[in-house]
One Martini backbone bead per residue (centre of mass of N, CA, C, O) as a GRO file, in nm:
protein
  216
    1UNK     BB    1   5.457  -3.049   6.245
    2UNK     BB    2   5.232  -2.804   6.334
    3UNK     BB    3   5.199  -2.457   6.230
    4UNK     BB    4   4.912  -2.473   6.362
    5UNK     BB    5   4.773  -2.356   6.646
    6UNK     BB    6   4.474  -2.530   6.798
    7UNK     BB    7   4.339  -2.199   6.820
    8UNK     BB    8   4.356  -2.144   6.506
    9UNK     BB    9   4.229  -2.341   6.405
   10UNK     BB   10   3.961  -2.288   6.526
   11UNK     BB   11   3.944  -1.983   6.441
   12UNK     BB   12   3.927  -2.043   6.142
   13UNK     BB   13   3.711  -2.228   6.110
   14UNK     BB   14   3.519  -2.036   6.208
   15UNK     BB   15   3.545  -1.821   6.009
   16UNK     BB   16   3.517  -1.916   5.733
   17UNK     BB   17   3.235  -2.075   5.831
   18UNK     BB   18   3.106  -1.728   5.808
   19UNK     BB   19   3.263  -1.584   5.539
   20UNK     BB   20   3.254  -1.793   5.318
   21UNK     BB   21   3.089  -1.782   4.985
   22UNK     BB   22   3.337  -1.863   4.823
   23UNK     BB   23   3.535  -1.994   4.651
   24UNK     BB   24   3.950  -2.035   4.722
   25UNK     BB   25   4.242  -1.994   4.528
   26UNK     BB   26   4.541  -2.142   4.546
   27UNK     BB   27   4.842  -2.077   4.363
   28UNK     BB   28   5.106  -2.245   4.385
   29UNK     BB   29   5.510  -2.137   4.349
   30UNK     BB   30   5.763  -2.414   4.264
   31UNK     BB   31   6.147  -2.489   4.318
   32UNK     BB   32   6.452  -2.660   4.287
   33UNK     BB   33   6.589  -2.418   4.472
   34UNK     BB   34   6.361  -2.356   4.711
   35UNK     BB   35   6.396  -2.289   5.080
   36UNK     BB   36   6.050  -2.186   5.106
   37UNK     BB   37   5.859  -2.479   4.958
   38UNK     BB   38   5.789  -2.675   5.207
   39UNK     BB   39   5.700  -2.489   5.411
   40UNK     BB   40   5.452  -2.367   5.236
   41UNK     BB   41   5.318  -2.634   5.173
   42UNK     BB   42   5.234  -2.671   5.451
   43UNK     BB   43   5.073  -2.433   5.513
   44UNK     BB   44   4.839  -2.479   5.301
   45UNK     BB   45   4.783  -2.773   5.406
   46UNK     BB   46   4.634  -2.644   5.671
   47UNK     BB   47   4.431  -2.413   5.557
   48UNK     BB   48   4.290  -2.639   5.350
   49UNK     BB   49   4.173  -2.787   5.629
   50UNK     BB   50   3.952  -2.540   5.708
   51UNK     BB   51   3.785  -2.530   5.402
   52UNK     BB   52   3.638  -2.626   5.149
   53UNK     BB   53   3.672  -2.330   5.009
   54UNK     BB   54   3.969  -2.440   4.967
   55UNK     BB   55   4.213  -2.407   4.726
   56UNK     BB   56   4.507  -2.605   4.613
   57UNK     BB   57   4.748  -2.546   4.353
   58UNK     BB   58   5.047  -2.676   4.198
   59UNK     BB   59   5.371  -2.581   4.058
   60UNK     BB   60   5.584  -2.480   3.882
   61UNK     BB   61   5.735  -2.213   3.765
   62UNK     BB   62   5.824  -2.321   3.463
   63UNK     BB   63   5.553  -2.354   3.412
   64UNK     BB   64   5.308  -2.278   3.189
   65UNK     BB   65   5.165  -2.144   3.425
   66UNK     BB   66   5.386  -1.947   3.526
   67UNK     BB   67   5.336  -1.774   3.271
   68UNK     BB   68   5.044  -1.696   3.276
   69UNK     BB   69   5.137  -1.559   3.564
   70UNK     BB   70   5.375  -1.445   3.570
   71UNK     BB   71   5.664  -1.574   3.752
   72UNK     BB   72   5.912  -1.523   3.871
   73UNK     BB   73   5.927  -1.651   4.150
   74UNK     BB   74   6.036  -1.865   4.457
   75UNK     BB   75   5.796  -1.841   4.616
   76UNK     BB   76   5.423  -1.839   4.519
   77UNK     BB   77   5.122  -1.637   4.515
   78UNK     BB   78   4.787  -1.688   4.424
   79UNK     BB   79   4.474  -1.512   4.490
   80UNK     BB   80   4.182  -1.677   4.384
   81UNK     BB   81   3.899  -1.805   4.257
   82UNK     BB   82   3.772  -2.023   4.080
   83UNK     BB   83   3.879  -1.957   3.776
   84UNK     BB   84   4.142  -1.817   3.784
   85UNK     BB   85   4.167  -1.528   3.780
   86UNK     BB   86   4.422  -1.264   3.773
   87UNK     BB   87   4.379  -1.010   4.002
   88UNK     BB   88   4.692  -0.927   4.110
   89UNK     BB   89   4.752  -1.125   4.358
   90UNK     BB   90   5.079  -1.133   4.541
   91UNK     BB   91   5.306  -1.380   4.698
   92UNK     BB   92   5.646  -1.350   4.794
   93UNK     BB   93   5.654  -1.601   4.986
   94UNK     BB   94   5.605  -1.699   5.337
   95UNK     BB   95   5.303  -1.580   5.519
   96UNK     BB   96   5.435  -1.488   5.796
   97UNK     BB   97   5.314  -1.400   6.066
   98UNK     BB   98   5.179  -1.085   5.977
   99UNK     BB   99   5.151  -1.226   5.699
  100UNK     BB  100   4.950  -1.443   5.787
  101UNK     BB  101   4.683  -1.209   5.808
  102UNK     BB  102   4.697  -1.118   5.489
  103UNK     BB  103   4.626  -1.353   5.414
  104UNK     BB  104   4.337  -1.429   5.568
  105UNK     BB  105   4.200  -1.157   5.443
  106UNK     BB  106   4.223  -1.262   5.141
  107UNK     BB  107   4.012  -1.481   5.169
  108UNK     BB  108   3.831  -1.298   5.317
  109UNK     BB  109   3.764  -1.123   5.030
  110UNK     BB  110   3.729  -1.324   4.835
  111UNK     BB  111   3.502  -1.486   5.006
  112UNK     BB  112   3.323  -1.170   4.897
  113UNK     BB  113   3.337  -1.116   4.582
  114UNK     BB  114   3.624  -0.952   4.537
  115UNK     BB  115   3.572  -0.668   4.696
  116UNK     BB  116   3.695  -0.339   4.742
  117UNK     BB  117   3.828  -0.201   5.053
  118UNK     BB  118   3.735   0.113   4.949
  119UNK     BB  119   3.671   0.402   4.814
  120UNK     BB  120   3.535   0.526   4.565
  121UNK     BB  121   3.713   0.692   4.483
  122UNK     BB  122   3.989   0.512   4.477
  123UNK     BB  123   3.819   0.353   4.236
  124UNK     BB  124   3.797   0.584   4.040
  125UNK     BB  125   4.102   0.632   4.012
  126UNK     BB  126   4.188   0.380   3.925
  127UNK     BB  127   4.033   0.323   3.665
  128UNK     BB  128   4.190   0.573   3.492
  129UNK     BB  129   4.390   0.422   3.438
  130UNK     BB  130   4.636   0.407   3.104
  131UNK     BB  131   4.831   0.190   3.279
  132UNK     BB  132   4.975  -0.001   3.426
  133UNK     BB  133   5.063  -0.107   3.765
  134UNK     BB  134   5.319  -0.198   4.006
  135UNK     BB  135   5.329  -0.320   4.337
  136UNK     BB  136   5.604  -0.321   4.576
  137UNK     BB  137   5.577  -0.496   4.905
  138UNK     BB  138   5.799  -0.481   5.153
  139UNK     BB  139   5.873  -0.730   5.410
  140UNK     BB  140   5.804  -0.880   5.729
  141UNK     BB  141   5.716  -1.077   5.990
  142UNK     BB  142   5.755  -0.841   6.214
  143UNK     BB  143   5.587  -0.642   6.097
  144UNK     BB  144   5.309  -0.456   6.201
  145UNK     BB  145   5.248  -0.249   5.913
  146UNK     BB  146   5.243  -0.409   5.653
  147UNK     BB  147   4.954  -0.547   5.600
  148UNK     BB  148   4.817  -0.265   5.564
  149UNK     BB  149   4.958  -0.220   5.298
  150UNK     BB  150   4.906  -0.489   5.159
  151UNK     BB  151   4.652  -0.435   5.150
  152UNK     BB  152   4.591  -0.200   5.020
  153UNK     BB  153   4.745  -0.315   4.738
  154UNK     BB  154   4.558  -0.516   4.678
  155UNK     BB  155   4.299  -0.395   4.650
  156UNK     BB  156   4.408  -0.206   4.408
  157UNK     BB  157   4.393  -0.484   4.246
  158UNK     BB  158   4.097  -0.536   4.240
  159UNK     BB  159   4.022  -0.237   4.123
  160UNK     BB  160   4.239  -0.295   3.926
  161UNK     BB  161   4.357  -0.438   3.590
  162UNK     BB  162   4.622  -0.277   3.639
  163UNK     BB  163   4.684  -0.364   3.850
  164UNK     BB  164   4.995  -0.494   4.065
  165UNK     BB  165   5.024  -0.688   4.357
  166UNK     BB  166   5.341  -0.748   4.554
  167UNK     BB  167   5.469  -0.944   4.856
  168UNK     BB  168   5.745  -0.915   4.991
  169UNK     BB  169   6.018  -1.108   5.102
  170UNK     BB  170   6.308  -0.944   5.214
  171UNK     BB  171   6.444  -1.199   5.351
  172UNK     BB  172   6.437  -1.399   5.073
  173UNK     BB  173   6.510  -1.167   4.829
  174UNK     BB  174   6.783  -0.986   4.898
  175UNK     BB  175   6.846  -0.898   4.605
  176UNK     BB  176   6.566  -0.754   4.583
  177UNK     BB  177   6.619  -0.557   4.834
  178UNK     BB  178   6.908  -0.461   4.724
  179UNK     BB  179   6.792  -0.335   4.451
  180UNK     BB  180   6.618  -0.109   4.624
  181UNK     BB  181   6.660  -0.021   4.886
  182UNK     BB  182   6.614  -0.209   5.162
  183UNK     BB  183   6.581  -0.111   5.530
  184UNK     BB  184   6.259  -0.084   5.569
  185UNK     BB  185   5.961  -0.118   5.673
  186UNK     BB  186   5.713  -0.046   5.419
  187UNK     BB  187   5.845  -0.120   5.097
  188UNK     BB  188   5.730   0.085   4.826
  189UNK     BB  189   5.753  -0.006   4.462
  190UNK     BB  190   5.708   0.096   4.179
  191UNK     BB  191   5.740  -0.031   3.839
  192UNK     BB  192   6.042  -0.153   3.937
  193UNK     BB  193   6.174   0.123   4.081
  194UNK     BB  194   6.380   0.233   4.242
  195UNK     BB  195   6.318   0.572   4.262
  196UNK     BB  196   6.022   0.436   4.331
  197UNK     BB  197   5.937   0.551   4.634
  198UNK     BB  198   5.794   0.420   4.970
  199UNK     BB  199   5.760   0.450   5.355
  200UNK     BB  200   5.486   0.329   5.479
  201UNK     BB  201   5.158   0.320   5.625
  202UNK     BB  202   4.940   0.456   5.478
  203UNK     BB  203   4.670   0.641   5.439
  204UNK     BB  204   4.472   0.573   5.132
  205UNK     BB  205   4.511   0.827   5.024
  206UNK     BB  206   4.831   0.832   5.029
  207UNK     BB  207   4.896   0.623   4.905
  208UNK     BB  208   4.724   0.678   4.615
  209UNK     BB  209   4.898   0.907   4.543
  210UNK     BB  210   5.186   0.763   4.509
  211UNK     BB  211   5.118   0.608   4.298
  212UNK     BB  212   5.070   0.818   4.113
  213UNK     BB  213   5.312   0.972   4.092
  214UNK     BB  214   5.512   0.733   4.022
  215UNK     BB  215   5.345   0.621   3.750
  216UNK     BB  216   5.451   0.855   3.580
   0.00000   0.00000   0.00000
């Protein structure tokens, strides 16, 4: 049975063959004891059955490709052109619901030659950087305001080489959402320390400055 109904199919071959001007790589890593990489890996041959330039490869959790791309959990998606280059785009569950309109902007996005979506200061300040930042934004599929945060959050990682942003489903990874003390969505944590969060998504400056301020 298809994941997607064929008003969404038909409507996104029509966006990826008017938006997508480069290929882009779903780079996808499952494991053998993982409730969630059936149903990712259908949704995934569904994406790319709507596009020749949508690419996708498949991994274990625990293969060298997964180590190269330091992959933590499965299900996991990493977000890439063709070259394959980390672009620190990466989500940890399965992009279902408001997250898969997340997916579909991600897509849209790198194949147009993934150029972040930020204004100019937001990303000269990504730019002065001079350690590592990573943004662990945790989602449900019913959030109507995670995308914004994730989307926000990706952006920010294409934006700047020291960034790594990654989507968390927190139904599917309790214990991390239990060790973050995660109760409301979109819970936003700063380089995986429980006690350096924000809730909720804000706009791009206010987002902007909690990240700097929590990655002191």
């Amino acid at each position: 049975m298809s994941l997607l109904a064929e008003k969404d199919v038909k409507y996104l071959e029509e966006l990826f063959g008017k938006e997508l001007e480069n290929k882009v790589k779903l780079i996808f890593f499952h494991d053998d004891d993982c409730e969630y990489c059936e149903l990712e890996g259908q949704l995934l041959d569904e994406v790319q059955a709507l596009s020749d330039k949508i690419l996708v490869e498949r991994y274990h959790k625990d293969s060298e490709k997964g180590r190269e791309y330091n992959v933590e959990f499965a299900p996991a998606l990493i977000i890439t052109l063709e070259d394959g280059k980390d672009r620190g785009v990466r989500f940890y569950g399965v992009p279902s619901g408001h997250e898969f309109g997340t997916l579909i902007q991600d897509i849209v996005l790198f194949g147009k030659n993934a150029k972040p979506q930020l204004s100019q200061e937001t990303i000269d300040k990504l730019n002065q950087l001079d350690k590592p930042v990573k943004i662990s934004v945790f989602v449900t599929p019913t959030c109507p305001y995670c995308p914004k945060a994730a989307l926000t959050a990706h952006n920010m990682a294409l934006a700047s080489d020291k960034v790594t942003a990654e989507v968390v489903e927190a139904g599917e990874f309790f214990d991390l959402s239990d060790q973050f003390g995660v109760s409301s969505v979109p819970h936003i944590a700063i380089n995986r320390d429980p006690e350096k969060f924000f809730i909720g998504a804000y706009p791009e400056p206010q987002f902007l400055q909690q990240v700097l301020d929590l990655s002191e």
